[in-house]
mmCIF file of the N, C-alpha and C atoms, coordinates in Angstrom:
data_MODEL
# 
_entry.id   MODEL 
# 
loop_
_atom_site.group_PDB 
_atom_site.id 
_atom_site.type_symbol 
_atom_site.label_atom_id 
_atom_site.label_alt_id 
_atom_site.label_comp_id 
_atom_site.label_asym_id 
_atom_site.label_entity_id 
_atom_site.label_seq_id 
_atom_site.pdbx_PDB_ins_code 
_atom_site.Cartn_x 
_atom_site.Cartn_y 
_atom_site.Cartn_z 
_atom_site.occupancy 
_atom_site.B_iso_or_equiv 
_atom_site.pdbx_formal_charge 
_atom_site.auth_seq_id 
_atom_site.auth_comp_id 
_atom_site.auth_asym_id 
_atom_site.auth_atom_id 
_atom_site.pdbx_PDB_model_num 
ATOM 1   N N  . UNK A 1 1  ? 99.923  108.355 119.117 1.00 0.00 ? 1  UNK A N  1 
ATOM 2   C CA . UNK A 1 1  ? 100.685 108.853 117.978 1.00 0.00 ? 1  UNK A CA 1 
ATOM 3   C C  . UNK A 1 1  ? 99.871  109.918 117.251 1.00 0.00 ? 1  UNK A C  1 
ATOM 4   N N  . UNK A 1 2  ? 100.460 110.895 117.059 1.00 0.00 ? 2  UNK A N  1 
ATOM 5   C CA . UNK A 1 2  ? 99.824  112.098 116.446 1.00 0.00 ? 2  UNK A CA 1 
ATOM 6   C C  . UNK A 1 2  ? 100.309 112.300 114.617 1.00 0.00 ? 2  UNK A C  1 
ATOM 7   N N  . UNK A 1 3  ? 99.666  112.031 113.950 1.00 0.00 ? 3  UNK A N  1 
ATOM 8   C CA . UNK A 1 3  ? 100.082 112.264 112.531 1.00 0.00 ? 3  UNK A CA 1 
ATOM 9   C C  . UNK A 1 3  ? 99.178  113.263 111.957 1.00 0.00 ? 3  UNK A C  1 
ATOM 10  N N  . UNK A 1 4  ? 100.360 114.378 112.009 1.00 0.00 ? 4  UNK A N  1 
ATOM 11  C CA . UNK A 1 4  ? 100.170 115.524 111.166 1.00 0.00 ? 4  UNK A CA 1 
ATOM 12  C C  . UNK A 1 4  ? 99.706  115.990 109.674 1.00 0.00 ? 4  UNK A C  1 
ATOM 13  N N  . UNK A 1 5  ? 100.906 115.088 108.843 1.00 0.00 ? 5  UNK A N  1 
ATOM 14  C CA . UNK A 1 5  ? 100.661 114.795 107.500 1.00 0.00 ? 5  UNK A CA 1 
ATOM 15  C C  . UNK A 1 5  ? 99.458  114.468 106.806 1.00 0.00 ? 5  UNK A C  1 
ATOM 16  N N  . UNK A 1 6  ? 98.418  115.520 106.132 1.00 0.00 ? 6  UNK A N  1 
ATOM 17  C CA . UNK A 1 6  ? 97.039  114.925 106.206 1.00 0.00 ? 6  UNK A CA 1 
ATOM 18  C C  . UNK A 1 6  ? 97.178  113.214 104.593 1.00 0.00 ? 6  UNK A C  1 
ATOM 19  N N  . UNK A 1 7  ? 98.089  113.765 104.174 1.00 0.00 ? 7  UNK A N  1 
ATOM 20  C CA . UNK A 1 7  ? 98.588  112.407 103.279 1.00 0.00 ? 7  UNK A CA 1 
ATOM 21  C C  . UNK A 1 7  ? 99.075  111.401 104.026 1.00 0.00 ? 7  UNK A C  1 
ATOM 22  N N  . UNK A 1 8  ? 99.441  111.581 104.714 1.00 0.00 ? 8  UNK A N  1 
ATOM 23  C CA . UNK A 1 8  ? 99.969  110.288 105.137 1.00 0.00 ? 8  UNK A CA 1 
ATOM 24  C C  . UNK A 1 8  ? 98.690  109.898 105.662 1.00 0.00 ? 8  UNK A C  1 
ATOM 25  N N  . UNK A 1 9  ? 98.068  109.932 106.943 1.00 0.00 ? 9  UNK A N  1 
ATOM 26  C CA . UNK A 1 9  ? 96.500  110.023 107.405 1.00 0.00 ? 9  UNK A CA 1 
ATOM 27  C C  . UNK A 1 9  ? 96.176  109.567 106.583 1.00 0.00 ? 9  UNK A C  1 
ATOM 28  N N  . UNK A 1 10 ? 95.655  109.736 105.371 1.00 0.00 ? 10 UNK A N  1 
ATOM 29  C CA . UNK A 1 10 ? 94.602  109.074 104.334 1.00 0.00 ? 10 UNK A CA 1 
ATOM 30  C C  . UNK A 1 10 ? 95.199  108.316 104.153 1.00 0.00 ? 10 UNK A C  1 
ATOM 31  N N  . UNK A 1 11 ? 96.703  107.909 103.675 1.00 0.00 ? 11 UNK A N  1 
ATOM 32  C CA . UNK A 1 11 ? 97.020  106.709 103.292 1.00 0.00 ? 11 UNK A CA 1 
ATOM 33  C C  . UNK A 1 11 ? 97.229  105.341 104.441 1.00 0.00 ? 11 UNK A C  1 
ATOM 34  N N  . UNK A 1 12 ? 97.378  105.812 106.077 1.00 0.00 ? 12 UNK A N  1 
ATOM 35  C CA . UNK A 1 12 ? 96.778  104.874 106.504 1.00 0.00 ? 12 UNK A CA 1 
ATOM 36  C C  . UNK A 1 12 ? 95.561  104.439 106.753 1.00 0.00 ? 12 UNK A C  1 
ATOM 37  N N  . UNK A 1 13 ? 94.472  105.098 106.607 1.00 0.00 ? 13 UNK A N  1 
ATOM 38  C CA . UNK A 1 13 ? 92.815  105.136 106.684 1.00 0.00 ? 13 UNK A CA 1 
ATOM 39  C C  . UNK A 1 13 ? 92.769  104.229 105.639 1.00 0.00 ? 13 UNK A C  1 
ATOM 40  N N  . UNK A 1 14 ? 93.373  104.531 104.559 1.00 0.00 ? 14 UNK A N  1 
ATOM 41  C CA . UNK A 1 14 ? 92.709  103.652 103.407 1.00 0.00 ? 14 UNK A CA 1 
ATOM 42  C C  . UNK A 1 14 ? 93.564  102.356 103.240 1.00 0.00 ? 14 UNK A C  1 
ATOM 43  N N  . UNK A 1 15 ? 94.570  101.845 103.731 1.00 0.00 ? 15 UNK A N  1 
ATOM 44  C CA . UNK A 1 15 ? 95.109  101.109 104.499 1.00 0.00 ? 15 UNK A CA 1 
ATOM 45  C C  . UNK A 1 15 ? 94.335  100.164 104.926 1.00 0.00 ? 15 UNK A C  1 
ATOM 46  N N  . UNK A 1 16 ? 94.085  100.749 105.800 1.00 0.00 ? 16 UNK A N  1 
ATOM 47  C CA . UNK A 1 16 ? 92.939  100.145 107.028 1.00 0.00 ? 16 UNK A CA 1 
ATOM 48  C C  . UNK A 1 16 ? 91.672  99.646  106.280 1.00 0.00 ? 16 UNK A C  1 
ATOM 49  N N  . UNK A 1 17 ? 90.856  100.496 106.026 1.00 0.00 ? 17 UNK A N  1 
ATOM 50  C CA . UNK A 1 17 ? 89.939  99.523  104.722 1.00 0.00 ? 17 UNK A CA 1 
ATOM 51  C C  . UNK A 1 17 ? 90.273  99.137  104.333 1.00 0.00 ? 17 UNK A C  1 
ATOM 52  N N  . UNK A 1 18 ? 91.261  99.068  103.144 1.00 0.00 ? 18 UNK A N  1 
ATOM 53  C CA . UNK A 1 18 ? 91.544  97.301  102.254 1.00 0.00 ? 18 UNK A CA 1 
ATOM 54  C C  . UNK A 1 18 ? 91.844  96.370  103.558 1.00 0.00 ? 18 UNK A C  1 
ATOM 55  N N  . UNK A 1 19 ? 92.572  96.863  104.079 1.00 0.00 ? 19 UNK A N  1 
ATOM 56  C CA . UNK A 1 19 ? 93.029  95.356  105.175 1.00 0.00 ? 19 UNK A CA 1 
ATOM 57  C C  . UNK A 1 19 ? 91.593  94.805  105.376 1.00 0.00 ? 19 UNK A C  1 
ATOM 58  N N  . UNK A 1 20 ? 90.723  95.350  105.947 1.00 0.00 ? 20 UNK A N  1 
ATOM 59  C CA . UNK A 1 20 ? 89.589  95.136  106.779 1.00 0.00 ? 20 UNK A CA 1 
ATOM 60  C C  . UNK A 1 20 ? 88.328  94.816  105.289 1.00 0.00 ? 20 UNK A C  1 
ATOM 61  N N  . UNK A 1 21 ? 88.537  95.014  104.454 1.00 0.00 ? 21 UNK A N  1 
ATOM 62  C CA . UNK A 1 21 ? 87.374  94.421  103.234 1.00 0.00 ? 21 UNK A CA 1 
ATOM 63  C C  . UNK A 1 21 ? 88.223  93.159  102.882 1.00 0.00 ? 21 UNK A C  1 
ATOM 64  N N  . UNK A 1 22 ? 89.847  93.155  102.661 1.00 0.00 ? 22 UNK A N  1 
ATOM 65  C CA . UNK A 1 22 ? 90.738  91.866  102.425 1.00 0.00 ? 22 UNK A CA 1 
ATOM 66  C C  . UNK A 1 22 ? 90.391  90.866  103.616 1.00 0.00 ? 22 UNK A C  1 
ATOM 67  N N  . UNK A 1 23 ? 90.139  91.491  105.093 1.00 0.00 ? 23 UNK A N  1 
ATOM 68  C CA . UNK A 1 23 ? 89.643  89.855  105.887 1.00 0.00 ? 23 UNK A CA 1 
ATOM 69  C C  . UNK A 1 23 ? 88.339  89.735  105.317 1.00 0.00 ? 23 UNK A C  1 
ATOM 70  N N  . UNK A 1 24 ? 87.668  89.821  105.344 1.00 0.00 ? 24 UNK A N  1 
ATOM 71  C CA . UNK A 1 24 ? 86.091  90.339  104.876 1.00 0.00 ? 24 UNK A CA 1 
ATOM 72  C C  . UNK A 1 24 ? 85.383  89.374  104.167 1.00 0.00 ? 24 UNK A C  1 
ATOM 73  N N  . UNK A 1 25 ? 86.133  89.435  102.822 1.00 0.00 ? 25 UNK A N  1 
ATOM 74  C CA . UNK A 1 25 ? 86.169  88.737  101.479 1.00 0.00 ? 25 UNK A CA 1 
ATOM 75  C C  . UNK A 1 25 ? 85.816  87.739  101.801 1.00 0.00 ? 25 UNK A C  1 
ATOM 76  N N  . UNK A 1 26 ? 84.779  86.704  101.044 1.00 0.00 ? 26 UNK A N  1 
ATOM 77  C CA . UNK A 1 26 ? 83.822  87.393  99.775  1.00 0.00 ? 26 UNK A CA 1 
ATOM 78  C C  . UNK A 1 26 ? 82.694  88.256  100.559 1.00 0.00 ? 26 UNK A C  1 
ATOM 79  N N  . UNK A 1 27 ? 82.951  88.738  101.683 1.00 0.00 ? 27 UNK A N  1 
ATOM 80  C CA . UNK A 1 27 ? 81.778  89.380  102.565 1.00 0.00 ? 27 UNK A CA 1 
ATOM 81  C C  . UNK A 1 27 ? 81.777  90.936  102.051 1.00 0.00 ? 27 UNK A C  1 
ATOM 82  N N  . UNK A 1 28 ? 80.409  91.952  102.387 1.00 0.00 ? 28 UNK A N  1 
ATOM 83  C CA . UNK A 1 28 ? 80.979  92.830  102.594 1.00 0.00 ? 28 UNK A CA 1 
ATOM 84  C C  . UNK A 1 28 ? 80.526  93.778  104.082 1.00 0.00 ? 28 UNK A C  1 
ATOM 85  N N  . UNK A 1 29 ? 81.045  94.937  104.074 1.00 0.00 ? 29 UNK A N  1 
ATOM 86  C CA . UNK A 1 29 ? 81.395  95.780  105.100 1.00 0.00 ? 29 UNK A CA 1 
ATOM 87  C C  . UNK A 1 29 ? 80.444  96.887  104.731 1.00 0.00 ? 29 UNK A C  1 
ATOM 88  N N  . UNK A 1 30 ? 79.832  97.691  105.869 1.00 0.00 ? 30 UNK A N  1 
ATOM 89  C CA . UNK A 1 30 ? 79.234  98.506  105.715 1.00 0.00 ? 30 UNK A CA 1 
ATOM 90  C C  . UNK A 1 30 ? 80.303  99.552  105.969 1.00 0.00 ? 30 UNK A C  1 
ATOM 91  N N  . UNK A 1 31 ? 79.889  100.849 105.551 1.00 0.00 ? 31 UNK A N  1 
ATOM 92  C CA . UNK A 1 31 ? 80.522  102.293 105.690 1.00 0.00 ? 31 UNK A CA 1 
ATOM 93  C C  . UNK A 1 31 ? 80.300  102.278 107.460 1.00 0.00 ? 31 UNK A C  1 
ATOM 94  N N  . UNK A 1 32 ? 78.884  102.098 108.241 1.00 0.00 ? 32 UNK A N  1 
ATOM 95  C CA . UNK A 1 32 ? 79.021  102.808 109.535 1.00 0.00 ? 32 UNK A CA 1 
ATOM 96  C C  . UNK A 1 32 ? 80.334  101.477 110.231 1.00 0.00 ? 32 UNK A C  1 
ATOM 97  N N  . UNK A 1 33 ? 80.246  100.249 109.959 1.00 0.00 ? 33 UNK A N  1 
ATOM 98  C CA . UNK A 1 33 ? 81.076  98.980  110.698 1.00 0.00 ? 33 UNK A CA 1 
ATOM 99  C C  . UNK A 1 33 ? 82.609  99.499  109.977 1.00 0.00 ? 33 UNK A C  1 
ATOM 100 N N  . UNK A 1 34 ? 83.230  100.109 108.873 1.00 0.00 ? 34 UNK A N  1 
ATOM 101 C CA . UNK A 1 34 ? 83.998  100.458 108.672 1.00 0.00 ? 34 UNK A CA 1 
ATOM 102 C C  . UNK A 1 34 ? 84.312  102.028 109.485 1.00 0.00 ? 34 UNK A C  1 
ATOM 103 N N  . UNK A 1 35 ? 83.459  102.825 109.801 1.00 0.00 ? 35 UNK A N  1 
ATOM 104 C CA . UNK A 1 35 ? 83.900  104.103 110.575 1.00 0.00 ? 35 UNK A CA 1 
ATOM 105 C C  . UNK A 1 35 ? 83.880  103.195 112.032 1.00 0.00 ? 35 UNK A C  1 
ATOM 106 N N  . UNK A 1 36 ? 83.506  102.236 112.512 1.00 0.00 ? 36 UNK A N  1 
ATOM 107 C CA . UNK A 1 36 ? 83.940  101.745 114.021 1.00 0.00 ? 36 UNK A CA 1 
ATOM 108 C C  . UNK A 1 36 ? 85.007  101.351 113.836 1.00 0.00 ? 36 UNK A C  1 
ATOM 109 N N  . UNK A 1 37 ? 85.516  100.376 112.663 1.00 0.00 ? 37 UNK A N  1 
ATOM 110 C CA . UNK A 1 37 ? 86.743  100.070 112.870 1.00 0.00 ? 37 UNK A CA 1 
ATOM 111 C C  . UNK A 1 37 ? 87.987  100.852 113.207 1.00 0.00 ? 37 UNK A C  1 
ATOM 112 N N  . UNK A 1 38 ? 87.694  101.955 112.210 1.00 0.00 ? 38 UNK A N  1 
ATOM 113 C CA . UNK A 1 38 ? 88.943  102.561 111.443 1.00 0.00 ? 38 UNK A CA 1 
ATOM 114 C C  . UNK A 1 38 ? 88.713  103.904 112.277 1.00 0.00 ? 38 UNK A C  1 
ATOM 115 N N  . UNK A 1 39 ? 87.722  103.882 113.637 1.00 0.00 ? 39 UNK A N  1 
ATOM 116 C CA . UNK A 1 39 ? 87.597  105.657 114.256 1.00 0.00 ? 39 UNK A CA 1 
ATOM 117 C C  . UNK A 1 39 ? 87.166  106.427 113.378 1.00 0.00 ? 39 UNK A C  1 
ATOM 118 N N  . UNK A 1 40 ? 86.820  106.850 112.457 1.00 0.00 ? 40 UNK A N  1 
ATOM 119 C CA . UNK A 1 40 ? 86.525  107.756 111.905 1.00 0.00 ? 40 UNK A CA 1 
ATOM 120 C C  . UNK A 1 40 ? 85.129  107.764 111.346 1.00 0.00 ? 40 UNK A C  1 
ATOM 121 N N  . UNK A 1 41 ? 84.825  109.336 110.987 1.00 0.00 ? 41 UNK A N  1 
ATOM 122 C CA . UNK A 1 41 ? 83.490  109.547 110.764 1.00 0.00 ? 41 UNK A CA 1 
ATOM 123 C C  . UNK A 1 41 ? 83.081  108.838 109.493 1.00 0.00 ? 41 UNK A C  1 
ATOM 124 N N  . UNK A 1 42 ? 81.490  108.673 109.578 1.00 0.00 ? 42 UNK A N  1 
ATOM 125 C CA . UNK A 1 42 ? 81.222  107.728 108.411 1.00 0.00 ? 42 UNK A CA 1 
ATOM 126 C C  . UNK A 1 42 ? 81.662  108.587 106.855 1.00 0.00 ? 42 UNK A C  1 
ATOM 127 N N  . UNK A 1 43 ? 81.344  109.707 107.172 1.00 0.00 ? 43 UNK A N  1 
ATOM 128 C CA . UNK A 1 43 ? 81.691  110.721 105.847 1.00 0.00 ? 43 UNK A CA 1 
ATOM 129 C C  . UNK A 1 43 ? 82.953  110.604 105.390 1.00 0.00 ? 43 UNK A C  1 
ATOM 130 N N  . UNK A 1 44 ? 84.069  110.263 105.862 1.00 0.00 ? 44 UNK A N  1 
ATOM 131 C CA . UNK A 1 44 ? 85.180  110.481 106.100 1.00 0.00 ? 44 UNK A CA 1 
ATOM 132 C C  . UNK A 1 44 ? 85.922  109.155 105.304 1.00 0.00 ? 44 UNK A C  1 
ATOM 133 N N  . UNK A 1 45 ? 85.347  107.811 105.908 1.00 0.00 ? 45 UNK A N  1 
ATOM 134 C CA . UNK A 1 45 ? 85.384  106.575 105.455 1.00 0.00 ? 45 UNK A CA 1 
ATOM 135 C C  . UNK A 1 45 ? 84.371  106.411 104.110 1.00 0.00 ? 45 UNK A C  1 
ATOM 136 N N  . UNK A 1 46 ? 83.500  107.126 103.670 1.00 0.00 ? 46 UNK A N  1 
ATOM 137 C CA . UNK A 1 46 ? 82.957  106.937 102.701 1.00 0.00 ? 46 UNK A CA 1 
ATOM 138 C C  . UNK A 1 46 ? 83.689  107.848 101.211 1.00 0.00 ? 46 UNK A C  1 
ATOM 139 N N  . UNK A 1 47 ? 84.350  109.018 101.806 1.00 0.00 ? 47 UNK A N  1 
ATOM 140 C CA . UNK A 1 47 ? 85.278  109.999 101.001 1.00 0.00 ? 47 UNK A CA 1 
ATOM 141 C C  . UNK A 1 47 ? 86.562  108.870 100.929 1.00 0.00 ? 47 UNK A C  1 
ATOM 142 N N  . UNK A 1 48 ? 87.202  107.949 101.357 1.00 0.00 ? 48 UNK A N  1 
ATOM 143 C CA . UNK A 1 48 ? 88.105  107.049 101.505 1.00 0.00 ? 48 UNK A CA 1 
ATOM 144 C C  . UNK A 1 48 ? 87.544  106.068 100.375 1.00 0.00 ? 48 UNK A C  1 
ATOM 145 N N  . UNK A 1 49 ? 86.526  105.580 100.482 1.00 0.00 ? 49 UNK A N  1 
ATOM 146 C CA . UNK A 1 49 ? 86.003  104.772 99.574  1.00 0.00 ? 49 UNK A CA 1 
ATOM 147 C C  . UNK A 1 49 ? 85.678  104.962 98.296  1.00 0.00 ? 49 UNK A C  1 
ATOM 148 N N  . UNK A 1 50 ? 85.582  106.284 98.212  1.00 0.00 ? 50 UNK A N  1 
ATOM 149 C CA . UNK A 1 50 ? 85.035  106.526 96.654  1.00 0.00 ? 50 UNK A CA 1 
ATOM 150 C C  . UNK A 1 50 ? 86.366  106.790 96.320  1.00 0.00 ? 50 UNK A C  1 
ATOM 151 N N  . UNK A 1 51 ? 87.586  107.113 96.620  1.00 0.00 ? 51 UNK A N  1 
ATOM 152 C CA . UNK A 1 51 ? 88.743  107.409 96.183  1.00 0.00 ? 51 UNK A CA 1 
ATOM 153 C C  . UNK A 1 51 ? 89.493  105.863 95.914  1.00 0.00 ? 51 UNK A C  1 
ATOM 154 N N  . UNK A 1 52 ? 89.057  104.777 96.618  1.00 0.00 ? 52 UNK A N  1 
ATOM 155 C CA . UNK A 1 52 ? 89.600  103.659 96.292  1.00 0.00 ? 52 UNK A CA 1 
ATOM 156 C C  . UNK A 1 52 ? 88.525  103.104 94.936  1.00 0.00 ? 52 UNK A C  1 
ATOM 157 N N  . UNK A 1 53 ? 87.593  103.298 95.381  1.00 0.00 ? 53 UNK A N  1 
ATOM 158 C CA . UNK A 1 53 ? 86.818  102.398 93.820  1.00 0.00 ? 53 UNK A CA 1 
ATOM 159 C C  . UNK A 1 53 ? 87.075  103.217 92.603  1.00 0.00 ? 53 UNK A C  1 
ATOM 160 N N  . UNK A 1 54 ? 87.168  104.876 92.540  1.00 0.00 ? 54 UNK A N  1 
ATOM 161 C CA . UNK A 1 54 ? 88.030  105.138 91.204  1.00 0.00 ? 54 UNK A CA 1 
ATOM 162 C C  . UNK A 1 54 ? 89.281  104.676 91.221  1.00 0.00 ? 54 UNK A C  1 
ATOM 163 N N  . UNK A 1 55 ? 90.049  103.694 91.784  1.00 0.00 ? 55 UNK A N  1 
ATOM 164 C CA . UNK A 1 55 ? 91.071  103.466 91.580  1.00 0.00 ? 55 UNK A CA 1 
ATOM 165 C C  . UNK A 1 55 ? 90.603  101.232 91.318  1.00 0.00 ? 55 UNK A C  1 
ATOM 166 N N  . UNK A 1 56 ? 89.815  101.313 91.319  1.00 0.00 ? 56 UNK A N  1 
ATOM 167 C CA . UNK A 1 56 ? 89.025  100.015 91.034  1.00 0.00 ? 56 UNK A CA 1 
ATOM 168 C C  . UNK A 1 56 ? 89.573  99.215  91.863  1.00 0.00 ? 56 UNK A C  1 
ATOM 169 N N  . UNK A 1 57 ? 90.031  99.596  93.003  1.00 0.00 ? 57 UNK A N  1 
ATOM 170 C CA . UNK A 1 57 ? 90.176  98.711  94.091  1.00 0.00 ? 57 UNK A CA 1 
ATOM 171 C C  . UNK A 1 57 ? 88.952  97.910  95.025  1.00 0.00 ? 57 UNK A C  1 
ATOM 172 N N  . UNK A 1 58 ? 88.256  98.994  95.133  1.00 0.00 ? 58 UNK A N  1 
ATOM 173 C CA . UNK A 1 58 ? 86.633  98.121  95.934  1.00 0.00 ? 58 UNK A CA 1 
ATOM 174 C C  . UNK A 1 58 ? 86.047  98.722  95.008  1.00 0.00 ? 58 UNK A C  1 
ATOM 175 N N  . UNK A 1 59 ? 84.837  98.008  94.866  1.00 0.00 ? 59 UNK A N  1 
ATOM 176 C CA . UNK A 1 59 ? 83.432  98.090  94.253  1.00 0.00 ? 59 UNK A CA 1 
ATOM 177 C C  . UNK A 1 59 ? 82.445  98.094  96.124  1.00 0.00 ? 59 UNK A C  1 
ATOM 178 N N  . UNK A 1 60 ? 80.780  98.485  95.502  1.00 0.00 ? 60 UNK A N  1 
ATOM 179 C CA . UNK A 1 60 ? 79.710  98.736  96.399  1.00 0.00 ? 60 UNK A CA 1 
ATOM 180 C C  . UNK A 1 60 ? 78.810  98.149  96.167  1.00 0.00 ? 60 UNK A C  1 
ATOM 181 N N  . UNK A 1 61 ? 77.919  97.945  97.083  1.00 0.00 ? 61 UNK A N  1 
ATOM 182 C CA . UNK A 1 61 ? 76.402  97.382  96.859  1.00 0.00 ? 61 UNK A CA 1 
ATOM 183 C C  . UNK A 1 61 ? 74.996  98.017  97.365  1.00 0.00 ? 61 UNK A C  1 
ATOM 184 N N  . UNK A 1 62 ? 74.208  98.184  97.457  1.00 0.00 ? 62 UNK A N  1 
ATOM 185 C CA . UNK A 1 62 ? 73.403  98.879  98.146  1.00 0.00 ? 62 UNK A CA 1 
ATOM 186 C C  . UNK A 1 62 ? 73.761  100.138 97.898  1.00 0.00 ? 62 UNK A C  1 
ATOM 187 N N  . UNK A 1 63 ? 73.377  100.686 97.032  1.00 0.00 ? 63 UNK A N  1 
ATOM 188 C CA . UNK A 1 63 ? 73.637  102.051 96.965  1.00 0.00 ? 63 UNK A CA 1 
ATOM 189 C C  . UNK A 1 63 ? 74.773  102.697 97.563  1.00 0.00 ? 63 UNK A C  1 
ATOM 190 N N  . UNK A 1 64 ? 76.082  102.077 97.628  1.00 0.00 ? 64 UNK A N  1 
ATOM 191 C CA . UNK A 1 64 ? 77.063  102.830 98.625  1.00 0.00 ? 64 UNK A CA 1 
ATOM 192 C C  . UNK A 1 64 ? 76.853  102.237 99.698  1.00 0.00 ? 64 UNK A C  1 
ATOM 193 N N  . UNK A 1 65 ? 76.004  101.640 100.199 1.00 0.00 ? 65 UNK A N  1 
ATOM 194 C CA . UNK A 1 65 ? 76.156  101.415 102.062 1.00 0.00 ? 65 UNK A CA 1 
ATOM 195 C C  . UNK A 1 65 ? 76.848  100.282 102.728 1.00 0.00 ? 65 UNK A C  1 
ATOM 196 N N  . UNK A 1 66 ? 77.501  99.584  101.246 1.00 0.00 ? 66 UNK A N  1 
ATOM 197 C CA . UNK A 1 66 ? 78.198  98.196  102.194 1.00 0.00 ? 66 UNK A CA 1 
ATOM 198 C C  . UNK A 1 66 ? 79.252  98.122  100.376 1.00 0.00 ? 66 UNK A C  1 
ATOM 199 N N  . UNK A 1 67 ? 80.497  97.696  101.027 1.00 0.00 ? 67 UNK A N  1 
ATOM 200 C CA . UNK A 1 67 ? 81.436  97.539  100.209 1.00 0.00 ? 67 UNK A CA 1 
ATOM 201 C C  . UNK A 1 67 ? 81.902  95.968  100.470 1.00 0.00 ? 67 UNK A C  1 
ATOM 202 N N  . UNK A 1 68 ? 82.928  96.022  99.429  1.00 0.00 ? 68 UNK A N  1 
ATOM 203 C CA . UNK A 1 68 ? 83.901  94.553  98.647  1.00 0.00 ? 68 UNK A CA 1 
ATOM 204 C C  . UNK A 1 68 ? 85.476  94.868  98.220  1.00 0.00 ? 68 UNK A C  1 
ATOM 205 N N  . UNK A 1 69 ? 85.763  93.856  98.556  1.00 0.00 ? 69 UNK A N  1 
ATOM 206 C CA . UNK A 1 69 ? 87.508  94.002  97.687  1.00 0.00 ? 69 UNK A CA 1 
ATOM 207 C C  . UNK A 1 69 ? 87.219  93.709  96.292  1.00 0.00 ? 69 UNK A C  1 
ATOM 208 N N  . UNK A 1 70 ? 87.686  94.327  95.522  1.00 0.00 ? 70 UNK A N  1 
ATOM 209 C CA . UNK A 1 70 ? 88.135  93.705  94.379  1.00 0.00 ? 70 UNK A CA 1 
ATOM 210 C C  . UNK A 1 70 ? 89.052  93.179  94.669  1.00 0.00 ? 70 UNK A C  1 
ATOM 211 N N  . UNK A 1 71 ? 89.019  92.120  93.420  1.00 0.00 ? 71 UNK A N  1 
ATOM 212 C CA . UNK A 1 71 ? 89.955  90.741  93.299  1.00 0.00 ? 71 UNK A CA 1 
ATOM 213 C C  . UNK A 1 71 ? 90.517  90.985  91.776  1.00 0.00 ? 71 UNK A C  1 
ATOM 214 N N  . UNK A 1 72 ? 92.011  91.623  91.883  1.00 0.00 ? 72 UNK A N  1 
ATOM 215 C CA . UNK A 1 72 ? 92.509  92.003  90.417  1.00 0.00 ? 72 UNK A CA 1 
ATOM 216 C C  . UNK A 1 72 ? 93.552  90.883  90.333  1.00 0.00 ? 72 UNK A C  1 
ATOM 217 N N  . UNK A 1 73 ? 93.258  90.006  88.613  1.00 0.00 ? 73 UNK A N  1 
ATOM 218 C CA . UNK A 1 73 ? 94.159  89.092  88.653  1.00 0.00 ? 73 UNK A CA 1 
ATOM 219 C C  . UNK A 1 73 ? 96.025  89.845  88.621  1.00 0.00 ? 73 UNK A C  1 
ATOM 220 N N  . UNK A 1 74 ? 96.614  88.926  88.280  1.00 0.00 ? 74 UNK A N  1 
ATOM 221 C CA . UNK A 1 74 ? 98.036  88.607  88.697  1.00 0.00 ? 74 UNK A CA 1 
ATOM 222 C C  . UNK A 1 74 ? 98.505  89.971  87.839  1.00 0.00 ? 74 UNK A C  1 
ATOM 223 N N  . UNK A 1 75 ? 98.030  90.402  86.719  1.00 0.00 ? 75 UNK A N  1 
ATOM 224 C CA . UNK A 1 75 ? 98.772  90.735  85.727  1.00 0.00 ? 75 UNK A CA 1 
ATOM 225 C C  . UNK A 1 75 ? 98.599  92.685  85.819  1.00 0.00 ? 75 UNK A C  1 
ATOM 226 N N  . UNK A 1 76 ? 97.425  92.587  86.846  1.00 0.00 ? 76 UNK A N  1 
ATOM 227 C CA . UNK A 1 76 ? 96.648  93.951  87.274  1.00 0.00 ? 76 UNK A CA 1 
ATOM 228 C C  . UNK A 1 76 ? 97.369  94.219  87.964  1.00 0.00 ? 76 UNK A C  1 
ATOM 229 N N  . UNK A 1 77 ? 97.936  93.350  89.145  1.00 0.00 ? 77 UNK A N  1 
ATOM 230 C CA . UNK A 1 77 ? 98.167  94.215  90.655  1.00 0.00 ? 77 UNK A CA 1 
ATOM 231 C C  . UNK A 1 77 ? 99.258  95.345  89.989  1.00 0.00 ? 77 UNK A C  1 
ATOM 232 N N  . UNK A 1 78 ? 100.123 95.189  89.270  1.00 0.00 ? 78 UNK A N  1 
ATOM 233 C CA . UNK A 1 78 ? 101.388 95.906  89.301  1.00 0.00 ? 78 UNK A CA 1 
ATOM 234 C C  . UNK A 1 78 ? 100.610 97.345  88.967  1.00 0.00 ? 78 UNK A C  1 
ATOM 235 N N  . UNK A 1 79 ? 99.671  97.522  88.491  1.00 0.00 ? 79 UNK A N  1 
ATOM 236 C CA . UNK A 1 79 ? 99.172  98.884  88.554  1.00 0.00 ? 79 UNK A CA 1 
ATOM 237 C C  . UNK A 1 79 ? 98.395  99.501  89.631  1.00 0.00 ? 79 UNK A C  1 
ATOM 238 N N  . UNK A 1 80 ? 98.296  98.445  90.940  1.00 0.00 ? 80 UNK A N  1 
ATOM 239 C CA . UNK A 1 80 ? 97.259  98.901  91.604  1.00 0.00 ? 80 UNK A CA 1 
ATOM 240 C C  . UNK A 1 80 ? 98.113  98.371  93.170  1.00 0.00 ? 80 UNK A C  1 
ATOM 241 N N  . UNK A 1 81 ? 99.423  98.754  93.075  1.00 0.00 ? 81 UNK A N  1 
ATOM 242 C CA . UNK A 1 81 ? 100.612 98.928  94.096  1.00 0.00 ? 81 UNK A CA 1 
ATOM 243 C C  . UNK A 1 81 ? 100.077 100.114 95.108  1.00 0.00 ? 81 UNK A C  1 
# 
């Protein structure tokens, strides 16, 4: 499958990380074990990541090199659809 749409693309990439930090949980994931998953370059998955934690979806540890789901209670999610 070839997807053109570079929006759409990011929105399944980043997709793909929450799914993959949501099995994870309470574990976390490194950026290079997240670019094996998800095919893509580590730069690429790490530009994915900083766009989800300003959206306070994952938080990091190690300086950036291994991530987490946030866990937003009941009353959060509706902003973070």
């Amino acid at each position: 499958m070839s997807i053109k749409d570079p929006k759409q693309y990011a929105a399944i990439i980043s997709g793909k990380i929450l799914e993959f930090l949501e099995r994870a949980f309470p574990n976390t994931i490194s950026v290079d074990e997240l670019s094996r998953l998800t095919e893509c370059e580590p730069q690429l998955v790490y530009d994915f990541l900083r766009d989800l934690y300003s959206r306070n979806l994952v938080n990091f540890y190690d300086n950036g090199n291994n991530w987490i789901r946030n866990i937003i209670n009941h009353q959060d999610e509706k902003t973070h659809g």
